[in-house]
VEXVEX-665119 format. One record per residue (C-alpha): x, y, z. Coordinates in pm, whole numbers, plus 50000, padded with zeros to 5 digits. Each point is the difference from the previous one (the first is absolute). Layout:
N
XYZ...
// end
This chain:
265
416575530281303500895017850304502595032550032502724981250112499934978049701499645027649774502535013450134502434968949945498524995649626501085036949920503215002250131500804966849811498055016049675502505026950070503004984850014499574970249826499175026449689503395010349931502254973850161500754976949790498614969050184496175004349836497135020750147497124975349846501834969150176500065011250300496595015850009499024963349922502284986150289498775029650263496204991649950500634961549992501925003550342497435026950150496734981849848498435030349870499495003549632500755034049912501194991949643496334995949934498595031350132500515030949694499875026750229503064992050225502084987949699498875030449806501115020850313503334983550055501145000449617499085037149951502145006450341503094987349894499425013749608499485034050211503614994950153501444991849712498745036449886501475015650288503274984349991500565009849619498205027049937502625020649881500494976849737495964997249925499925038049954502615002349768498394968949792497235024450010501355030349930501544983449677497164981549875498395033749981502645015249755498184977849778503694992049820501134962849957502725012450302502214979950242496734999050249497564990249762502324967449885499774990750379495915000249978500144982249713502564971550121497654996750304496564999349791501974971949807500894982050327496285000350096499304981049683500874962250087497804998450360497625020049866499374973149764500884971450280497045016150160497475002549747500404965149857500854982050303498115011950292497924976850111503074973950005502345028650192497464996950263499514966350057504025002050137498815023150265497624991050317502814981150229502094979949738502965007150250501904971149835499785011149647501395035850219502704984350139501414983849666499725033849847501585013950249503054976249924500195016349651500065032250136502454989750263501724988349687500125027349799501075024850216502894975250106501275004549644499725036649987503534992250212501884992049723499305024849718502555025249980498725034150012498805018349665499545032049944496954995249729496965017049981496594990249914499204991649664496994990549783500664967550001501654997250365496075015950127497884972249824502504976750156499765011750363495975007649921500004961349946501634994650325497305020550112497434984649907501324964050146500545016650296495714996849995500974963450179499365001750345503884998650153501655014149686501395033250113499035029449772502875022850121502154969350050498814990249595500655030549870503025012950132501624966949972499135000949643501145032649937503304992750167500544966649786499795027149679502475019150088498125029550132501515024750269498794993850352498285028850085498525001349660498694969150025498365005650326498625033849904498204980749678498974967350200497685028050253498935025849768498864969449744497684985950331498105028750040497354994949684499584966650069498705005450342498255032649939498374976249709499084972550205498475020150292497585020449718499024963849883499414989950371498165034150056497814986849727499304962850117498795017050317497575026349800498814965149789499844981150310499585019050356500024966450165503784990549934501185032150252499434978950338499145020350313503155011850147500305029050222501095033049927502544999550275501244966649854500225017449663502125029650094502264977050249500654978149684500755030149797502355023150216502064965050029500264993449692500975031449863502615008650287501594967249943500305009449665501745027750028502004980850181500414972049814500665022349675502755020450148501804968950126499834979249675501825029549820502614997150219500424964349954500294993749613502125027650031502724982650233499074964749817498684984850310497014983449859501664965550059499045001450393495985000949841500684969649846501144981950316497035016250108497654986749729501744967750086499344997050359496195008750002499314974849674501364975550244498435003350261496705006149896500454966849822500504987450325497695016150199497294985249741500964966850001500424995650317496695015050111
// end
């Protein structure tokens, strides 16, 4: 992997994070199309995934610090119910990936058709998201081990996380910016989970980092974080105007034609 195609791989970590149109699926399209396999090496996906979990920080950190600050009243208060919700979320792909691992993985390394379908359920369900009226719920017990199930078959290469979540959150009736608010801060101890269990194939096995450059690294890093930001800002702004419908043509579009492109070639 060179700079230039870290480069490309972060920005679309990045974005492809938060927007609803699937971060995993298009990391699987980008290193089909480029030819490197960057998926593979632990390092740069370690890197990438702790950027845009570091943006996600920055862009609600207000909200982190008060989760904080309440958790250590030590009282069963508004703030610690919103920990809880989210340790419940984590529940249902926590268990997707202890018991099914090895058969999550076998759906990554290029499948870009198995992508491209998923990305027509995605494209699917955010299409629908156009027709629910708008609620003014709030997050329940229930509603979190609901959208922590979407989670967790979000896992599917071309299954948006964001798009999962949010989606699901909106078909329960919860408000918009409530439901976007839960579907981030719900992400973050997944992926600080999964780049500790990384950290600690690399310790068993020093072998499964592949040489990449330092330069390469950082390039890949600063990208993906940036984009982030970027990316995390914007989608705020979108399920709060309800425009999530123009992802789905989106999803759409690139299913298509990467079903072309691959039969064709």
């Amino acid at each position: 992997m060179n700079t230039l195609e870290a480069l490309i791989l972060g920005i679309v970590q990045g974005l492809t994070e938060f927007l609803p149109v699937s971060s995993s699926g298009h990391i699987e399209l980008g290193t089909y199309l480029l030819n490197v396999q960057s998926s593979d090496n632990l390092i740069f996906a370690i890197l990438v995934h702790g950027a845009t979990a570091l943006s996600t920080i920055v862009v609600f950190r207000r909200d982190i610090l008060d989760l904080l600050r309440g958790l250590l009243k030590f009282s069963w208060n508004e703030e610690t119910q919103f920990v809880a919700k989210i340790v419940i979320s984590m529940i249902p792909v926590g268990l997707a990936g202890v018991l099914y691992e090895d058969e999550i993985e076998q759906l990554f390394g290029g499948n870009v058709v198995f992508v491209a379908l998923m990305l027509l359920v995605t494209g699917t369900l955010l299409l629908i998201t156009w027709f629910t009226k708008d609620r003014d719920g709030s997050v329940t017990w229930w509603k979190a081990l609901i959208i922590g199930i979407a989670q967790a078959i979000a896992i599917l290469p071309g299954i948006s996380r964001s798009g999962a979540t949010i989606t699901t959150a909106l078909y329960l009736g919860v408000e918009k910016n409530k439901a976007t608010r839960f579907s981030f801060l719900m992400v973050l101890p997944p992926i600080i989970g999964a780049m500790l269990l990384k950290f600690k194939d690399i310790a068993e096995a020093p072998e499964l980092a592949t040489n990449i450059p330092v330069s390469v690294l950082i390039t890949g890093f600063v990208a993906a974080f940036v984009a982030g930001l970027i990316a995390c800002q914007w989608m705020i702004s979108i399920v709060r105007k309800g425009k999530l419908i123009y992802f789905a043509y989106y999803c759409y579009a690139i299913a298509i034609i990467t079903l072309i492109f691959y039969f064709i070639s």
